[in-house]
DOVEXFI-481076 format. One record per residue (C-alpha): x, y, z; residue in one letter; residue number from 1. Coordinates in Angstrom, 3 decimals. Each point is the difference from the previous one (the first is absolute). Layout:
# DOVEXFI-481076
u|v|w|residu|num
X|Y|Z|a|NUM
...
END
This chain:
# DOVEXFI-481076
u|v|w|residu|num
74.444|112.139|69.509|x|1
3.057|-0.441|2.126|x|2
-0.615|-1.806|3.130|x|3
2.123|1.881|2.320|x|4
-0.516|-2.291|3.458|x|5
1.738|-2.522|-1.766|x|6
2.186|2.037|-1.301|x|7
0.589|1.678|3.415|x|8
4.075|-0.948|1.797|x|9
0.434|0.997|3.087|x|10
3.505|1.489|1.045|x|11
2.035|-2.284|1.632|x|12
0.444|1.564|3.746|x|13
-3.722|-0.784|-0.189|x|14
0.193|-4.127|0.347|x|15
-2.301|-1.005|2.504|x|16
1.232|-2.821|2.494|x|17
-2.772|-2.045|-1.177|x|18
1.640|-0.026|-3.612|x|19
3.928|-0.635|1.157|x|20
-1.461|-2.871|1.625|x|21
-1.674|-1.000|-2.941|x|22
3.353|0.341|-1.856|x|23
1.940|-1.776|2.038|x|24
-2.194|-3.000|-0.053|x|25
0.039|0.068|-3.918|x|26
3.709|0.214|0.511|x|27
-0.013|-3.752|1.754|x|28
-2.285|-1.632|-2.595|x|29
2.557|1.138|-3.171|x|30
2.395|-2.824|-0.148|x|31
3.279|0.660|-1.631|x|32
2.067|-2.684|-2.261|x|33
3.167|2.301|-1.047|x|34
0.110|1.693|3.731|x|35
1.773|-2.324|2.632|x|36
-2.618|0.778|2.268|x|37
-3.999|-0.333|0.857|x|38
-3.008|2.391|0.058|x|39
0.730|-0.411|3.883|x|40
2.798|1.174|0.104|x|41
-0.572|2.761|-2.639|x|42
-2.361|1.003|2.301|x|43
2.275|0.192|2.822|x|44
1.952|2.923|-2.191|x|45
-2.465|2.013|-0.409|x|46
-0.879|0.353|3.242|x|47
3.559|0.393|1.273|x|48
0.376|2.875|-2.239|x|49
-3.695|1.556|1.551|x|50
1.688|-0.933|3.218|x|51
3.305|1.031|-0.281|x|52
-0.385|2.499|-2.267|x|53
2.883|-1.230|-2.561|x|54
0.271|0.405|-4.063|x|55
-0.073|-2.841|-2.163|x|56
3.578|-0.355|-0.366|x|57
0.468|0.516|3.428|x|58
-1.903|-3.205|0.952|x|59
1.551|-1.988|-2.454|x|60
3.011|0.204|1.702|x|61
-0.792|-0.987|3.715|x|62
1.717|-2.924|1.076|x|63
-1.105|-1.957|2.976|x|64
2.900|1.537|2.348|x|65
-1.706|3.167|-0.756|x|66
-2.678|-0.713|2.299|x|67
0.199|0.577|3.787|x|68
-2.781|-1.428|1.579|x|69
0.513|0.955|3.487|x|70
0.414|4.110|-0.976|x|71
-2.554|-0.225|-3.134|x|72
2.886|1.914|-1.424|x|73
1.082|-0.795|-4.214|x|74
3.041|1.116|-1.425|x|75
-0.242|1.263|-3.829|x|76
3.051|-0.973|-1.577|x|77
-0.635|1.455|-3.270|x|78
-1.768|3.497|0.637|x|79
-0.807|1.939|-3.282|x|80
2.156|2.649|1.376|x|81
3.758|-0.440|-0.264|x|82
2.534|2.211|3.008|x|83
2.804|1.248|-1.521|x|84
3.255|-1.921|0.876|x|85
3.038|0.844|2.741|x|86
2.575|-0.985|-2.513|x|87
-1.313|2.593|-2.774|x|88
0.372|3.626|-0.890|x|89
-2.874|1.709|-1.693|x|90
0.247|3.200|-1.390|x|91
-3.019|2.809|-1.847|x|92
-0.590|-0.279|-3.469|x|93
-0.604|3.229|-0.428|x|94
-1.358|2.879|2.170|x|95
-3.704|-0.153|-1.663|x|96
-1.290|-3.467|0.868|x|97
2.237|-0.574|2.811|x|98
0.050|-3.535|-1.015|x|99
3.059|-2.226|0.978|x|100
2.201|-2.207|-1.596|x|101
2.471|-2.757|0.554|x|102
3.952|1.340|0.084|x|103
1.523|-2.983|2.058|x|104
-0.676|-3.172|1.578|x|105
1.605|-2.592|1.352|x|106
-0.080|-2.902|-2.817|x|107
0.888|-2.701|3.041|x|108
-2.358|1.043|2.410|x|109
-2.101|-2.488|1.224|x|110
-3.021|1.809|0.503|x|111
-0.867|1.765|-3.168|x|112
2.189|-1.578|-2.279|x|113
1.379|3.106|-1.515|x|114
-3.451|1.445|-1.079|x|115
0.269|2.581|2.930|x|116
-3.522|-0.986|1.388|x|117
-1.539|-2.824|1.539|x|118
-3.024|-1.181|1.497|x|119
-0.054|0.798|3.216|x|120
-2.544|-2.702|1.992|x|121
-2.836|1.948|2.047|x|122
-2.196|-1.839|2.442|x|123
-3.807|0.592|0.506|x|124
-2.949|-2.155|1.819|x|125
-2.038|-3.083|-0.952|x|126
-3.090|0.414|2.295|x|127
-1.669|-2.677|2.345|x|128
-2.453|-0.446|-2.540|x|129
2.110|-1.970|-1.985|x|130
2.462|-1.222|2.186|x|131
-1.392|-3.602|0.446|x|132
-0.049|-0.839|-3.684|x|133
3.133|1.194|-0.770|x|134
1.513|-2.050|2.385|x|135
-1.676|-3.193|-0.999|x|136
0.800|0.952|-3.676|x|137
3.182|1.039|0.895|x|138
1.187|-3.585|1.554|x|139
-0.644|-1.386|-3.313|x|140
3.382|1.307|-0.865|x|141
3.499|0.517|-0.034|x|142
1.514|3.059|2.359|x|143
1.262|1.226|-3.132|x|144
-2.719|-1.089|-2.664|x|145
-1.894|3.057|-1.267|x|146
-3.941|-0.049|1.550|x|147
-1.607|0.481|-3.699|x|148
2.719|-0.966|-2.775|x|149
-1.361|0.978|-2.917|x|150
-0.961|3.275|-2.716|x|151
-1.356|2.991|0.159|x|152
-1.662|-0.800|-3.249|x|153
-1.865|-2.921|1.961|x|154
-1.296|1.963|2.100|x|155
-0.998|2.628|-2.302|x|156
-1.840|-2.898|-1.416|x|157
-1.494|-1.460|3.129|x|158
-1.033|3.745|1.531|x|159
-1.620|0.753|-3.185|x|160
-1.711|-3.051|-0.437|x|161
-1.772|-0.447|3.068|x|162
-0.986|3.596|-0.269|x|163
-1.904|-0.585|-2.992|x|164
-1.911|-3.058|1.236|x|165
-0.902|1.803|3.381|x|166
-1.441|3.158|-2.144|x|167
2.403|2.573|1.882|x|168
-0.364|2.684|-2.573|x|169
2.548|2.543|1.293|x|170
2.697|2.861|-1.813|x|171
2.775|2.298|1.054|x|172
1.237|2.768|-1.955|x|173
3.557|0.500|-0.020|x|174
1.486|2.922|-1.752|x|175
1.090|-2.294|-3.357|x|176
-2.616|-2.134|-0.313|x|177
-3.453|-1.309|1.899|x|178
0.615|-3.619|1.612|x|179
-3.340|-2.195|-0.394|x|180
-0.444|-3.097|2.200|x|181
1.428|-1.385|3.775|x|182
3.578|1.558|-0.519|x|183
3.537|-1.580|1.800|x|184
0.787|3.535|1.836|x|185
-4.074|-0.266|1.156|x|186
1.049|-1.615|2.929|x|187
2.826|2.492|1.367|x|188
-3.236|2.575|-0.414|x|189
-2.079|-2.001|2.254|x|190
2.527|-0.418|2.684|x|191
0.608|3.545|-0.183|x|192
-4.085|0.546|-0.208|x|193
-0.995|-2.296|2.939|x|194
3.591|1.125|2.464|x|195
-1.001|3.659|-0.463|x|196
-4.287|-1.334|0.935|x|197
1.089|-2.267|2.935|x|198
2.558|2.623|1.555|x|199
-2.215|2.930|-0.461|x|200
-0.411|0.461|3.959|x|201
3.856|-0.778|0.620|x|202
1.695|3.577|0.552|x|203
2.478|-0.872|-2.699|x|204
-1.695|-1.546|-2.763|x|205
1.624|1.671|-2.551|x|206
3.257|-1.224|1.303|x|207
-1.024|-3.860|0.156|x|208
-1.095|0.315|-3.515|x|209
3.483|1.423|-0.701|x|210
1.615|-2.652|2.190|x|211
-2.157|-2.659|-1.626|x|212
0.614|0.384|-3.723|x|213
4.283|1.266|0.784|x|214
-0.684|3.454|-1.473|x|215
2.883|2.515|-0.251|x|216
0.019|2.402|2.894|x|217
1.178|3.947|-0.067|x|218
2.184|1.578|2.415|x|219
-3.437|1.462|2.198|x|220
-1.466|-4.141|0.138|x|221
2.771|-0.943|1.384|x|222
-0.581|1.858|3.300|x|223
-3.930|-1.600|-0.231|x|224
1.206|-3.492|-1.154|x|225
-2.279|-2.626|0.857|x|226
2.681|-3.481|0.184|x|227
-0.839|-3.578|-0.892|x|228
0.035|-0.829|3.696|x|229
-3.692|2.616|0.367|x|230
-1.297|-1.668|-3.424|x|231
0.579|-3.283|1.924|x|232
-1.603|0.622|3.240|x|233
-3.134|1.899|-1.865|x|234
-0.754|-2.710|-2.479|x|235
0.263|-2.867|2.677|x|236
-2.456|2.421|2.080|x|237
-2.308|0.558|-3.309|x|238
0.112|-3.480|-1.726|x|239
0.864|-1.647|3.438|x|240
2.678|-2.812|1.044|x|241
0.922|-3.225|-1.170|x|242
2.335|-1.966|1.738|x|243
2.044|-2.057|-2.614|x|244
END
């Protein structure tokens, strides 16, 4: 006879706070010998990404410079989205899919280096929450050192790991395939989850989610556009101020 309670996963958007804290303090006990850094610090990252609200590969390439501590504001340098560059000229593949493709690019130009896109850095919010530690961590450092400098895979690993030993028991079902286990994008979920929770009495919620996680806008948002500046001011009201 199947025993379907412990069978039972529960979807992801359903992780209590009780078991992301539980996970994060299986995170700090996991040492690491091929990752340059600790289960501290490991643990730092994944709450900077609940925090902040950034992918994976996002993280991994924050540098300390990134960080202003007396705006909260971060600067993404490498955003999964790439902004087509001044230098090129893109034309339709066809009239069907309305897809474009590279005709010409400047091979010398020093911001996409001929590819006709580039990376264009967007900035978001680190909140008072997490303000102090950062800091501390962050004067460990070079300016220019990256804050976590090492894999993906590690922290596949890690994430994974410490999800198993805290008994988190959670799924998401993607169109391809059904993702068992704490998951790297997870975290981008929860800082969408908890923004959308906290702001739910600010007239503009919808916006400061928007604002928060640097979603694309359409022509109509852009007359409603909620700024970094208002996503400042209401998460130093919500999560409140700390001088640095």
């Amino acid at each position: 006879m199947l025993d379907l309670e412990a069978l039972a996963l529960i979807e992801a958007n359903q992780l209590t706070n009780e078991q992301y804290q539980k996970f994060l303090d299986e995170v700090e006990k996991i040492p690491s010998d091929k990752s340059p850094i600790d289960g501290k610090s490991a643990r730092l990252a994944f709450e900077f990404m609940e925090d902040v609200g950034s992918r994976i590969t996002e993280t991994l390439h924050i540098r300390k410079n990134d960080l202003d501590f007396g705006t909260g504001i971060v600067t993404i340098t490498h955003p999964k989205t790439e902004k087509q560059c001044k230098c090129s000229i893109w034309r339709y593949k066809d009239i069907y899919t309305r897809k474009r493709i590279l005709e010409k690019s400047d091979k010398d130009c020093k911001v996409c280096h001929g590819k006709g896109k580039w990376k264009k850095p967007q900035r978001t919010t680190f909140t008072p929450r997490l303000s102090q530690r950062l800091f501390d961590y962050s004067n460990t450092i070079k300016d220019n050192d990256l804050l976590w400098p090492t894999t993906r895979q590690s922290f596949w690993v890690w994430g994974k790991k410490a999800g198993r030993i805290a008994k988190i028991n959670i799924f998401q079902q993607k169109d391809e395939r059904k993702i068992e286990g704490i998951f790297l994008h997870l975290f981008r979920a929860l800082c969408s989850k908890r923004t959308t929770r906290d702001a739910k009495e600010d007239p503009y919620s919808d916006q400061l989610v928007q604002a928060k996680l640097r979603h694309s806008i359409t022509v109509t948002d852009r007359y409603t556009k909620v700024d970094i500046n208002y996503l400042i001011n209401w998460e130093r009201k919500k999560y409140g101020i700390q001088s640095i």
